[in-house]
Legacy VTK file of the C-alpha trace (Angstrom):
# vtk DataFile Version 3.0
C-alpha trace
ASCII
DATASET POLYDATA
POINTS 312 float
136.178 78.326 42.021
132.273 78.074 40.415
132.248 80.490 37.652
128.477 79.365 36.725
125.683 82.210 36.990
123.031 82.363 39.368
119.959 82.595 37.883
117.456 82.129 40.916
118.936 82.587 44.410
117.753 83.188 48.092
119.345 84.484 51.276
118.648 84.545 54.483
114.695 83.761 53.134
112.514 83.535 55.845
108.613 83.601 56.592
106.369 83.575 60.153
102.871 83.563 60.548
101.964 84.873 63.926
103.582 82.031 65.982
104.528 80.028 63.323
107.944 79.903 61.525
107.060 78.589 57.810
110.513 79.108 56.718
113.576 80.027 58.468
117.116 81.383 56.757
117.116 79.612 53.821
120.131 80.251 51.201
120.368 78.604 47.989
121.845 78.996 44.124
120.127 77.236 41.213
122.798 77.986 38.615
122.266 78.461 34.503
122.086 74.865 32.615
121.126 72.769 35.791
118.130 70.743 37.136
117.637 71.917 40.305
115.168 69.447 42.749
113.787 71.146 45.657
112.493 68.282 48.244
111.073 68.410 51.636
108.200 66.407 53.162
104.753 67.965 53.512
104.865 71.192 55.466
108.294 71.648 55.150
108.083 75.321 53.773
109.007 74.358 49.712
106.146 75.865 48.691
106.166 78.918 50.651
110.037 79.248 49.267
108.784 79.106 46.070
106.266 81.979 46.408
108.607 84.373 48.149
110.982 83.518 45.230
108.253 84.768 42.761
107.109 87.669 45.190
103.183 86.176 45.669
104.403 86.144 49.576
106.383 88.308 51.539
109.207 87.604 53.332
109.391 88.359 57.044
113.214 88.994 56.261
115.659 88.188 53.563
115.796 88.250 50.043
114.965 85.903 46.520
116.839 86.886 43.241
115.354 86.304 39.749
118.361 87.145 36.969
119.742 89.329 40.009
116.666 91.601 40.644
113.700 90.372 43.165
110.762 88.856 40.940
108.423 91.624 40.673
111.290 94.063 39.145
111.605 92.016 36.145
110.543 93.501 32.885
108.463 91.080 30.662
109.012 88.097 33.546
106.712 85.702 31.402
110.271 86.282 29.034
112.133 85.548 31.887
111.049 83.190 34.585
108.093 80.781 33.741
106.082 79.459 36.102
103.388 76.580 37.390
102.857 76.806 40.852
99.055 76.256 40.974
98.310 73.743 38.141
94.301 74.281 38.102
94.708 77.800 37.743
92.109 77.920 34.819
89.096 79.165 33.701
86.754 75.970 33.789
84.865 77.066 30.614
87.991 78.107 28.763
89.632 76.088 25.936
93.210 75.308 26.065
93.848 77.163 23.129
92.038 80.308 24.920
93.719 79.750 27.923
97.105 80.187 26.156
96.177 82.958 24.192
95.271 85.049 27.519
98.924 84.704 28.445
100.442 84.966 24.761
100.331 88.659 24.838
102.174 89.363 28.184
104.686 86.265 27.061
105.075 87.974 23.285
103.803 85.694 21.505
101.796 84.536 19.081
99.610 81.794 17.310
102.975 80.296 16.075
104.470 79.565 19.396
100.964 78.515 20.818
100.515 75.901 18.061
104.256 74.871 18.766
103.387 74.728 22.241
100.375 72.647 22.319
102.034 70.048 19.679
105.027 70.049 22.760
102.717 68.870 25.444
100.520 66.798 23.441
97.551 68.616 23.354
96.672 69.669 19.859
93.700 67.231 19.893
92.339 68.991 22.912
93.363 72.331 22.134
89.244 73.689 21.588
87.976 71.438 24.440
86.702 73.264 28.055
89.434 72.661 30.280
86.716 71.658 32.885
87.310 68.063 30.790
91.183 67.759 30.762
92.491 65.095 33.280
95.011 65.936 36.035
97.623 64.876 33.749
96.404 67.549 30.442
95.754 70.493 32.711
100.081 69.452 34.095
100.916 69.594 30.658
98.831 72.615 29.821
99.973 74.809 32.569
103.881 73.662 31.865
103.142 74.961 28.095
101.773 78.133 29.953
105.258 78.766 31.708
107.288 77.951 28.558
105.442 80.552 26.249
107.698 83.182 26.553
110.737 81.254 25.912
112.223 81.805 29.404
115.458 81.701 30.734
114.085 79.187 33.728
111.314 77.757 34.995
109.845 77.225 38.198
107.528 74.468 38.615
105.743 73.025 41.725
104.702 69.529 41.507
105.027 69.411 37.623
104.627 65.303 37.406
101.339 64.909 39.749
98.683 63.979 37.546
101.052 62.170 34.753
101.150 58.799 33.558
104.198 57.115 33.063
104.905 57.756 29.699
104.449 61.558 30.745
106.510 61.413 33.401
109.452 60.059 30.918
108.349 63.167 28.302
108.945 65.115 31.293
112.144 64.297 32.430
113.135 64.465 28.768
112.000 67.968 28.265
113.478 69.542 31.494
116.764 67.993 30.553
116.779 69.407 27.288
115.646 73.109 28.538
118.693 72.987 30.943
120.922 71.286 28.451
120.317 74.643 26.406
122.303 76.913 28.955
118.366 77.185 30.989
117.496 76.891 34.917
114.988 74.413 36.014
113.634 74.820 39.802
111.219 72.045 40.367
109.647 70.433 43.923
108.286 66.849 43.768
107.779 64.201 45.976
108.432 61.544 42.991
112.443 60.941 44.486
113.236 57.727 42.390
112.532 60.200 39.460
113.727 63.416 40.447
117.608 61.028 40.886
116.947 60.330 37.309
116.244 64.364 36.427
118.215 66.944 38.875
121.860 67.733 39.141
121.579 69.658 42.295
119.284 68.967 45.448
118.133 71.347 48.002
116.061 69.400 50.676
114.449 71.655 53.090
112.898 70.519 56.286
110.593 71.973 58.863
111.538 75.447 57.278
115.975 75.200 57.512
117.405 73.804 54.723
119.297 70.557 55.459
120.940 70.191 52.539
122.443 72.224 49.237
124.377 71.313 47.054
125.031 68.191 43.658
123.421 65.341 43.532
126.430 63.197 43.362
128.170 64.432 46.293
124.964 63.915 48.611
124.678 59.967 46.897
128.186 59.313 48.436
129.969 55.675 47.546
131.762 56.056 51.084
128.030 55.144 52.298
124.992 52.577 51.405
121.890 50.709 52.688
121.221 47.299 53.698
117.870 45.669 53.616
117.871 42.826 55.784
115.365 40.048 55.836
112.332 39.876 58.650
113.535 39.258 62.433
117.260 40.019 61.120
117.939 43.261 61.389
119.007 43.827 64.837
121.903 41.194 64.358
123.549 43.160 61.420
122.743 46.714 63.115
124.975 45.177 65.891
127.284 43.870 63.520
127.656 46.799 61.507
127.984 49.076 64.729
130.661 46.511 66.422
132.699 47.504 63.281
132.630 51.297 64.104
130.079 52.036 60.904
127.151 54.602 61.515
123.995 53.114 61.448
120.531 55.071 60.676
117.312 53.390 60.699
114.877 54.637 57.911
111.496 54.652 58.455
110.882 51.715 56.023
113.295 49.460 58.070
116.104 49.381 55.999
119.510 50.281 57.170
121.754 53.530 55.924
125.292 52.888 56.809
128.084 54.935 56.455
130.543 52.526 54.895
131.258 51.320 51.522
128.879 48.748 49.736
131.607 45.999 49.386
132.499 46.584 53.387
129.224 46.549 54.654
128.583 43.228 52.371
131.605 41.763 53.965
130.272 42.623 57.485
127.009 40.939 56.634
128.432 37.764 54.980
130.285 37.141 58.092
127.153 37.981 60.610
125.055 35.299 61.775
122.110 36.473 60.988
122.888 38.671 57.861
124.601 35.533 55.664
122.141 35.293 52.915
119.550 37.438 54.717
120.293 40.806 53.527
120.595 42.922 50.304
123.059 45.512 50.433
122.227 48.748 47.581
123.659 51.802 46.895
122.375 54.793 48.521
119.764 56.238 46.786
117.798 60.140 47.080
115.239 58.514 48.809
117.565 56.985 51.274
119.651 60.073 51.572
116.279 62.296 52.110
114.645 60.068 54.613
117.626 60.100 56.593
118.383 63.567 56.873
114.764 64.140 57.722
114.473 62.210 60.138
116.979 62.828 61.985
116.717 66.373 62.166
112.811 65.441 63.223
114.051 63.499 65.498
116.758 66.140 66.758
113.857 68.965 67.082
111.669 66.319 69.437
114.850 65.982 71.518
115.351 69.190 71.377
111.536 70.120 72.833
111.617 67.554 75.242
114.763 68.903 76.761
113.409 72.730 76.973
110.324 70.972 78.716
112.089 69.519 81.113
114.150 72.601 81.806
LINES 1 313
312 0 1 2 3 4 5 6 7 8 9 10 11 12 13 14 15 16 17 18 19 20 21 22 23 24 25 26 27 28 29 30 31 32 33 34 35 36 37 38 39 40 41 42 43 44 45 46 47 48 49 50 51 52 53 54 55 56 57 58 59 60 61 62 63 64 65 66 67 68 69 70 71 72 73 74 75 76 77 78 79 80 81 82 83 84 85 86 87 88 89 90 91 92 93 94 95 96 97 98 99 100 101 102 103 104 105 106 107 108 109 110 111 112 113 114 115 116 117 118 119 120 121 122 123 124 125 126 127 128 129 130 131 132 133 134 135 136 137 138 139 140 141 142 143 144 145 146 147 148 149 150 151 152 153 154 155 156 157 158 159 160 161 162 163 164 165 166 167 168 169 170 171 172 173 174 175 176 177 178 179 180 181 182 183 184 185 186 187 188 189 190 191 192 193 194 195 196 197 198 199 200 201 202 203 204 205 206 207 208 209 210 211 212 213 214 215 216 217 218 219 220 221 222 223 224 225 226 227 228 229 230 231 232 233 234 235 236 237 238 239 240 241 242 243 244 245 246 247 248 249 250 251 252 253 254 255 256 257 258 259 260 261 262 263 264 265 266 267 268 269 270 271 272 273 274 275 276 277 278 279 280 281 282 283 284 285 286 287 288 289 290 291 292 293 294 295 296 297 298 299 300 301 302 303 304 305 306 307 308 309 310 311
């Protein structure tokens, strides 16, 4: 039984414009003290979630939960839920010091936390500059010191590493593991998947509006399952090999192989193929590999799908 508390939560969330379904019946949990990655390609209806989560759009039908109440019911949210969802949202003319001080207020706050704030991020040295001259990268870090000046219980970020170097990509990951390691929520979309497997413990990967997936990381990276990168020209011989075994075989759209068999198996099968020995590398499956195959297929089962009611 899962005793941990929802903090942020959806059900039944869905959103139509006119004709067009942005989001359809989506359900999910992001639960106290875990990183929770919210993926999807472009399109897919992640941001839209997000918004009905924080009541800027509103839902056709269903419902989104902030600490049990919808968004707009909570008292003192900045104390509550902080957020960066549009990451230029600034005055151009504005210092970043200014900028934070227009939110310290509502947050309840003052120069203390501010100072603390802009030391977190890494922008002391910038603090009195217009924000019209921060890179991508200091207006991310500024706007993430926006949502954490009220010393929420979770945050909700959109996109929070586009714009960072390396180094503040790393600072990143470090600082939304701590906040959760302190009993906190993180929500966060990205497309960054090699680093959001380093950062989340939970996934929810959404998909031309339905959510395909829900649930840990580590039961969606399965060892009952891996991928096989075969060398040019030979990777028709060890799908057939593979398949002539009885192990599912999905092509991902950068030609490697996800098969639904154990690493060591699937290396055995390729040893012994013809054109696999010494032409393949066999991996462990990987969030990228796990995304693009779940996407794609369910693309690929929505084009079937059309072309069948066409014919009809």
């Amino acid at each position: 039984m899962n005793d941990r508390e929802t903090v942020l939560s959806a059900r039944g969330l869905s959103k139509s414009y006119g004709q067009v379904q942005a989001v359809a019946d989506v359900s999910f949990d992001a639960e106290r003290g875990r990183v929770v990655g919210f993926l999807g390609p472009n399109g897919a209806g992640k941001t839209t979630t997000l918004r009905m989560l924080l009541g800027l759009v509103r839902p056709t039908s269903g419902q989104a939960h902030a600490l049990g109440v919808p968004y707009r019911q909570l008292r003192r949210p900045l104390r509550r839920v902080g957020v960066s969802v549009e990451a230029d949202a600034f005055t151009p003319g504005r210092t970043g010091r200014d900028h934070l001080r227009c939110y310290a207020g509502l947050a309840g706050c003052g120069r203390k936390r501010i100072a603390e704030l802009l030391d977190l991020v890494d922008l002391t040295e910038a603090a009195d500059r217009a924000v019209r001259g921060y890179s991508t990268g200091m207006k991310r870090r500024l706007s993430i010191a926006t949502a954490l000046l009220g010393d929420p219980d979770a945050l909700v970020l959109d996109e929070p590493a586009s714009g960072l170097d390396p180094d503040g990509i790393a600072w990143l990951r470090g600082l939304l593991r701590g906040f959760a390691d302190e009993g906190k929520t993180v929500l966060l979309s990205s497309h960054l998947l090699d680093e959001m497997q380093k950062t989340v413990d939970d996934v929810l990967l959404i998909n031309r509006g339905r959510m395909l997936y829900s649930g840990p990381l580590e039961d969606l990276l399965t060892p009952q399952a891996c991928v096989v990168r075969p060398a040019a020209g030979s990777d028709e011989g060890i799908r057939h090999a593979l398949e002539a075994r009885g192990h599912g075989v999905h092509a991902l759209a950068d030609g490697r192989l996800r098969v639904g068999t154990s690493r060591q198996e699937a290396s055995a099968v390729v040893a012994e193929s013809s054109s696999g020995a010494g032409s393949a590398i066999v991996e462990p499956c990987t969030l990228e590999s796990e995304f693009m195959r779940l996407t794609r297929a369910d693309t690929a089962h929505a084009a079937g799908s059309a072309t069948k009611g066409s014919a009809l």
